[in-house]
C-alpha positions as CSV (number, residue, x, y, z in Angstrom):
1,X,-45.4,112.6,-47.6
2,X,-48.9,112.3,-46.2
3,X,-51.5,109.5,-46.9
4,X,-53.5,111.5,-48.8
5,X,-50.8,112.8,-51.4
6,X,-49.4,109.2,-51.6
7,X,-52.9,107.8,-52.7
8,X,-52.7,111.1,-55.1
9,X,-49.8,110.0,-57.0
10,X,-50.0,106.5,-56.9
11,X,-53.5,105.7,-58.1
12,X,-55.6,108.3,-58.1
13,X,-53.7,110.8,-60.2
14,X,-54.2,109.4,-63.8
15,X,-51.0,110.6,-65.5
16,X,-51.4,111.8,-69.2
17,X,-47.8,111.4,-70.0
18,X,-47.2,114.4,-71.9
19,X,-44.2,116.3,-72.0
20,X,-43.8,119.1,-74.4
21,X,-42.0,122.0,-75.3
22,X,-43.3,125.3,-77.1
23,X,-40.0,126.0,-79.2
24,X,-39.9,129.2,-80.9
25,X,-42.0,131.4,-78.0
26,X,-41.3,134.9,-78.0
27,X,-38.5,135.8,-75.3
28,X,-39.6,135.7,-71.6
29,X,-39.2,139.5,-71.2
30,X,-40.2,140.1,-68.0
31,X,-36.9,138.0,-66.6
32,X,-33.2,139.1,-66.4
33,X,-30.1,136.8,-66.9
34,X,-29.2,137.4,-63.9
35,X,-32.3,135.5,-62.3
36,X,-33.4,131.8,-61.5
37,X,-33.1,130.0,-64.5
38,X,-36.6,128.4,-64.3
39,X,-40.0,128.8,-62.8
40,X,-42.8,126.5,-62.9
41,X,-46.9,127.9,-63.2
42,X,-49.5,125.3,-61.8
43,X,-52.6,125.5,-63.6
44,X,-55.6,123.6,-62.8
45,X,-58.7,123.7,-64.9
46,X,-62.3,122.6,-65.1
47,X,-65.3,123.0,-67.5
48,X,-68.4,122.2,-68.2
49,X,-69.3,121.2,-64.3
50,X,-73.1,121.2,-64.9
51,X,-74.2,122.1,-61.0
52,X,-72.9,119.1,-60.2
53,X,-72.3,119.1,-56.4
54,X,-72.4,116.0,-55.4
55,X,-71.0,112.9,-56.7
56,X,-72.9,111.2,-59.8
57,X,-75.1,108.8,-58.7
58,X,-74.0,105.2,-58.0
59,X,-76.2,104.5,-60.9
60,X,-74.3,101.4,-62.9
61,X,-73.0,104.3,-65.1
62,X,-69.9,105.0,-66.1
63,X,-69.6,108.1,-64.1
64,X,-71.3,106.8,-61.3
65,X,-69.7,107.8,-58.2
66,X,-67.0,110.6,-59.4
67,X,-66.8,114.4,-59.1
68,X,-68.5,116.8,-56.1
69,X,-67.3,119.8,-55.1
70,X,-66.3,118.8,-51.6
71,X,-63.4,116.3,-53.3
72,X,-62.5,119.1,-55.8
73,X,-61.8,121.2,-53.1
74,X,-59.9,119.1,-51.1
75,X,-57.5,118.2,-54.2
76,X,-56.8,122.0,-55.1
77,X,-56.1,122.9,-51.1
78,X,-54.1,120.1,-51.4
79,X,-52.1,121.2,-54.3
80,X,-52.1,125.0,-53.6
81,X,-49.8,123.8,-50.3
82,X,-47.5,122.2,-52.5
83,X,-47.3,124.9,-55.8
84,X,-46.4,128.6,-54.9
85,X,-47.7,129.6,-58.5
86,X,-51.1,128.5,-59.4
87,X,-54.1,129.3,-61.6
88,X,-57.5,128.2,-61.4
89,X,-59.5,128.5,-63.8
90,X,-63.2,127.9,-65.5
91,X,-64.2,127.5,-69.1
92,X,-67.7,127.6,-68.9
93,X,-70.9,125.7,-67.8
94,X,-71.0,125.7,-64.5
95,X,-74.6,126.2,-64.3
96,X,-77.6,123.9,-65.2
97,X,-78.1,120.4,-64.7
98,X,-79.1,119.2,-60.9
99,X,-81.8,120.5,-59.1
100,X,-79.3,123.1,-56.9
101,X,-79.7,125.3,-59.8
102,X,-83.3,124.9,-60.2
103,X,-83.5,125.7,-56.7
104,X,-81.0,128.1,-55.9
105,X,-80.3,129.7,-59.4
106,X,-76.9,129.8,-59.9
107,X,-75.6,131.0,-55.7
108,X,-74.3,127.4,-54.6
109,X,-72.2,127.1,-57.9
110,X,-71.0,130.6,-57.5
111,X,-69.9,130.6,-53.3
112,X,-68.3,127.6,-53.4
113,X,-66.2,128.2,-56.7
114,X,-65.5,131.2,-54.6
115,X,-64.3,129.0,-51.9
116,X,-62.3,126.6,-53.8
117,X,-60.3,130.2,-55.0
118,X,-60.8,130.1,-58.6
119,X,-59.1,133.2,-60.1
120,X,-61.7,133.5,-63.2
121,X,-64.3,131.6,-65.1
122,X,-65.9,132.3,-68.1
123,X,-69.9,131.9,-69.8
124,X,-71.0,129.1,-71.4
125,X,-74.6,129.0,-72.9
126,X,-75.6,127.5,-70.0
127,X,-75.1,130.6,-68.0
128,X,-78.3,132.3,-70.1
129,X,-80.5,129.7,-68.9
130,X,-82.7,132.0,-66.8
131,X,-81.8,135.1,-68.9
132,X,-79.6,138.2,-68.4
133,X,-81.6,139.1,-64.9
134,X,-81.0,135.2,-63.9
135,X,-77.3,135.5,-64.4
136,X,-76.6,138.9,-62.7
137,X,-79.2,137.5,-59.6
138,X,-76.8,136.1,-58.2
139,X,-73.6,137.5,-59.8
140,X,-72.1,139.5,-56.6
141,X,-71.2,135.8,-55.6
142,X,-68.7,135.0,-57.3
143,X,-65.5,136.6,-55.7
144,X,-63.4,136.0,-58.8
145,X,-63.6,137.6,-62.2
146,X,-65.8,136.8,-65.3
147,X,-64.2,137.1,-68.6
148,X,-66.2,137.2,-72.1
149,X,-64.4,138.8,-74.7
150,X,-66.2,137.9,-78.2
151,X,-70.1,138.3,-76.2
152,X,-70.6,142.2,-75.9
153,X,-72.9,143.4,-73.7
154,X,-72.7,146.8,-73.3
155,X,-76.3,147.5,-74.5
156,X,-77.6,144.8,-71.2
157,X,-78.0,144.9,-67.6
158,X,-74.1,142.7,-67.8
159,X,-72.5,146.3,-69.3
160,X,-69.4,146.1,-67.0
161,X,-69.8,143.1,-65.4
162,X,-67.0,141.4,-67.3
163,X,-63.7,141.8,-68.7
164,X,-62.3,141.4,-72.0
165,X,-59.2,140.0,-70.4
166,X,-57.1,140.2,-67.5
167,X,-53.6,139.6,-66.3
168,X,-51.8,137.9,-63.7
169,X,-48.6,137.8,-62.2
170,X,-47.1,135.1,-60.7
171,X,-43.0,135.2,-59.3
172,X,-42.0,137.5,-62.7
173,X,-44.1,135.8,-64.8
174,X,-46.8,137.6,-66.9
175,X,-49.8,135.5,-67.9
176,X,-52.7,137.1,-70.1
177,X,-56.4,135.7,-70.0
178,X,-58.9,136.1,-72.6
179,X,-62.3,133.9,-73.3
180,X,-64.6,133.2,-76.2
181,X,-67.7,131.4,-76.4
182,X,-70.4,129.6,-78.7
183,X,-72.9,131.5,-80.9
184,X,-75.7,131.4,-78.6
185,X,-78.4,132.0,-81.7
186,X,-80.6,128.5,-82.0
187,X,-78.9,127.2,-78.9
188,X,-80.0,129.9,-75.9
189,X,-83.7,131.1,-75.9
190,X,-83.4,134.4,-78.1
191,X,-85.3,136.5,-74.8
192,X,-82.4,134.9,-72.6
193,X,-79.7,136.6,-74.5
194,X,-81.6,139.5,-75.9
195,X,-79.3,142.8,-76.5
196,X,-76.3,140.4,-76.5
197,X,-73.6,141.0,-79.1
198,X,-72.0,137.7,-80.7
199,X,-68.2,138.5,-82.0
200,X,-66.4,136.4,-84.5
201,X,-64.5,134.2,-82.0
202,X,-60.7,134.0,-84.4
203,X,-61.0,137.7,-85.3
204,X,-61.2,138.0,-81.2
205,X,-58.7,135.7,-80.6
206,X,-56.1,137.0,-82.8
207,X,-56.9,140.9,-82.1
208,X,-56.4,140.0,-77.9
209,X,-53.3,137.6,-78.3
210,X,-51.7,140.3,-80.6
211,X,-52.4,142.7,-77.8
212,X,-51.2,140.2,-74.9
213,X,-48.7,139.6,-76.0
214,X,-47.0,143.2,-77.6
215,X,-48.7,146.0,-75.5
216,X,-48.9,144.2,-72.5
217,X,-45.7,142.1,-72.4
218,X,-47.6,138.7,-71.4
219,X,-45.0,135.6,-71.1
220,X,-47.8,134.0,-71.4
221,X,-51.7,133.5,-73.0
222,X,-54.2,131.6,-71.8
223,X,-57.3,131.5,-74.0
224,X,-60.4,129.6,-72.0
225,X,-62.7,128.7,-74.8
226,X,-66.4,127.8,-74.7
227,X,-67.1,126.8,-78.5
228,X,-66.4,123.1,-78.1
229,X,-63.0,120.8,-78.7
230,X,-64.0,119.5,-82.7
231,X,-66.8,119.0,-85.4
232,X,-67.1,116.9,-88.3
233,X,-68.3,120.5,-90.5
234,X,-67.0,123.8,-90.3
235,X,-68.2,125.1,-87.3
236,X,-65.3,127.0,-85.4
237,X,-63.8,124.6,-83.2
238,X,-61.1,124.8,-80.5
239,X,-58.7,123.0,-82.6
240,X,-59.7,125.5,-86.0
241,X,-58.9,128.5,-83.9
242,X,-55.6,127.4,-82.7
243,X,-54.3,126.8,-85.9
244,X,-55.9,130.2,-87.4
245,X,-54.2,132.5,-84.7
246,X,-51.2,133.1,-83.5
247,X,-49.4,133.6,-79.9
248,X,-52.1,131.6,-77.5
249,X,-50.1,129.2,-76.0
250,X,-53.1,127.3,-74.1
251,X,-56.9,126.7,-74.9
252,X,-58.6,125.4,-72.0
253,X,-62.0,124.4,-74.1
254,X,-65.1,123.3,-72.8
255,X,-69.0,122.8,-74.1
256,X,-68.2,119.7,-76.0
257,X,-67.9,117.7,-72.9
258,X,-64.6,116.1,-74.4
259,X,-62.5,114.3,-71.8
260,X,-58.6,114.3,-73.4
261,X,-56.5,111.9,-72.0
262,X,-53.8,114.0,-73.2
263,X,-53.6,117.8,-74.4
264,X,-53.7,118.2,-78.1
265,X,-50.9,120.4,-79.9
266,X,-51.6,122.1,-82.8
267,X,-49.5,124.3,-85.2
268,X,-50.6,127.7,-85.4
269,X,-50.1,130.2,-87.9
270,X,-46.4,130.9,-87.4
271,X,-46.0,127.1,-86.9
272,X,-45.8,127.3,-83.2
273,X,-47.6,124.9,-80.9
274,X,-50.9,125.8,-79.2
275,X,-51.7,123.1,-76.2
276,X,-55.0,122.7,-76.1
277,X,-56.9,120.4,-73.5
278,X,-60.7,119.7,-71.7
279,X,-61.7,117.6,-69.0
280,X,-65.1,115.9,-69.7
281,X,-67.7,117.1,-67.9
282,X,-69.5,117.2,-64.2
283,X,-66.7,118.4,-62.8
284,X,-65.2,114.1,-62.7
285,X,-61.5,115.3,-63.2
286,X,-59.7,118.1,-62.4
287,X,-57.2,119.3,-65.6
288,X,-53.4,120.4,-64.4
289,X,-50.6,121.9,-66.8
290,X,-47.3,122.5,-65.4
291,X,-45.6,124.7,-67.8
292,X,-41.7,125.7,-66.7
293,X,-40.1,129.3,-68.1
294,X,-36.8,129.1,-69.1
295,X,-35.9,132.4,-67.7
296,X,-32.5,132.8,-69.7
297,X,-33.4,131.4,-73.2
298,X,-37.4,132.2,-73.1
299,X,-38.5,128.8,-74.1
300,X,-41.4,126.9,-72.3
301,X,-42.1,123.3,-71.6
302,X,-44.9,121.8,-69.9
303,X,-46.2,118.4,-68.3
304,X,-49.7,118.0,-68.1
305,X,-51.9,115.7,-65.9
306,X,-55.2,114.8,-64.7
307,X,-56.9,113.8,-61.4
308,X,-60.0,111.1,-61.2
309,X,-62.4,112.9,-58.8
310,X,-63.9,109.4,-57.0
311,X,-64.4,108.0,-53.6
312,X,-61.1,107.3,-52.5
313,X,-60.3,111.4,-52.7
314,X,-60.7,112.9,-48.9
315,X,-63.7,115.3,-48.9
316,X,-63.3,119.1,-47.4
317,X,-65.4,121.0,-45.4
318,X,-66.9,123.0,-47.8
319,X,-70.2,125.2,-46.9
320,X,-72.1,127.6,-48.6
321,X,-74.5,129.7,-48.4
């Protein structure tokens, strides 16, 4: 094992501890009985990264010193060698908040996310910070897939720039993607979103993990969520649409900047657990589920960790531009 994986599990790797099993999960129908009996998906996740390619400041605050994208990508190239199947994934809020995006609009955070090899992001309200135009400036730079399913923007300049959901395959397995974000009225500036449609984010949610799931067979849905983990009202919530919809299996949430030191399960509508988990913000830790498929009785059980982004964490070479 090399030095750099050692440090990984011994200190730096800050282990959440939970292991859980989805009983109840529809059968794994992709797999026959006469396969493996179990395969494992990697899933990494981030949210809510704020332009944030360096490390924070060493500024006496409590984030001093963590995160940059240099360290990110290191850990995931890292990883990727030692997990055949992996996801990457963005819930939203990648933009805004140093001065590369004031400069450079939105390009840095875009080519190196391409870099890294994320396989789809979504919006946050973030993205709408310098309006529809802004966003699609410099949108041919991200080589990965956008997905907003409850913002419809077929009357914009964005008509067909994103999918309602997409699907991977990984060894057998069939995982389904779909995304939902925050009501963007009183949050965005209403000329930065103009023309942009805002869809009830549960009737969403349970119309795409209906479909996922029966018409296209998915062992698997992923729903990355930009509405935020919890409020003390009403306001739709990650943890209010997991337990109003049925068959999402994972919401990787973001927009509330909530840093879980381990997933939260909820009971959905047909009292089966939806994981649901979010990693802080300025891109500080990297999220990781490991869910293993039980090919032969279609059950699923996961262990789910996160990784400290700090000094200690060998950079990569990571250009752009």
């Amino acid at each position: 094992m090399n030095e750099l994986l050692s440090y990984n599990r011994r200190n730096f790797l800050k282990k959440a501890g939970a292991l859980g099993t989805l009983a109840a999960l529809s059968p794994l129908a992709s797999f026959s009985q006469g396969e493996a009996k179990e395969v494992k998906l990697t899933i990494l996740h981030t949210n809510d990264v704020h332009s944030r390619i360096e490390p924070f400041p060493m500024d006496g605050s409590r984030m001093q010193g963590l995160g940059g994208a240099a360290r990110r990508s290191a850990l995931i190239k890292q990883i990727r060698s030692e997990e055949s199947n992996l996801l990457l994934l963005d819930a939203g809020d990648m933009f805004q908040g140093t001065p590369y995006f004031n400069l450079f609009e939105g390009q840095v955070e875009l080519e190196l996310m391409s870099k890294m090899g994320y396989d789809a992001g979504t919006f946050g309200n973030h993205e709408f910070d310098n309006g529809l135009e802004g966003l699609l400036k410099h949108f041919d730079k991200a080589k990965f897939p956008f997905i907003t399913s409850n913002y419809d923007f077929s009357e914009t300049v964005l008509a067909g720039k994103t999918k309602e959901y997409i699907t991977f395959n990984k060894s057998g397995l069939k995982i389904g993607v779909f995304a939902v974000g925050i009501k963007l009225d009183g949050m965005v500036d209403p000329k930065n979103h103009k023309g942009v449609k805002y869809l009830d984010p549960i009737e969403v949610a349970n119309r795409l993990s209906k479909k996922l799931k029966t018409e296209e067979k998915c062992d698997m849905v992923i729903c990355l969520s930009h509405i935020g983990y919890q409020y003390k009202n009403d306001q739709v919530s990650d943890l209010v649409m997991a337990s109003q919809t049925r068959d999402i299996d994972l919401i990787i949430g973001g927009h509330t900047h909530t840093f879980l030191e381990k997933p939260t399960e909820i009971r959905n509508l047909d009292n089966q657990v939806t994981v649901v988990n979010q990693m802080g913000y300025g891109g500080a830790y990297l999220g990781r589920l490991d869910f293993y498929f039980d090919r032969r009785r279609g059950k699923l059980r996961y262990q789910a960790n996160h990784y400290q982004l700090d000094s200690f964490q060998e950079a990569d070479q990571l250009m752009w531009g």
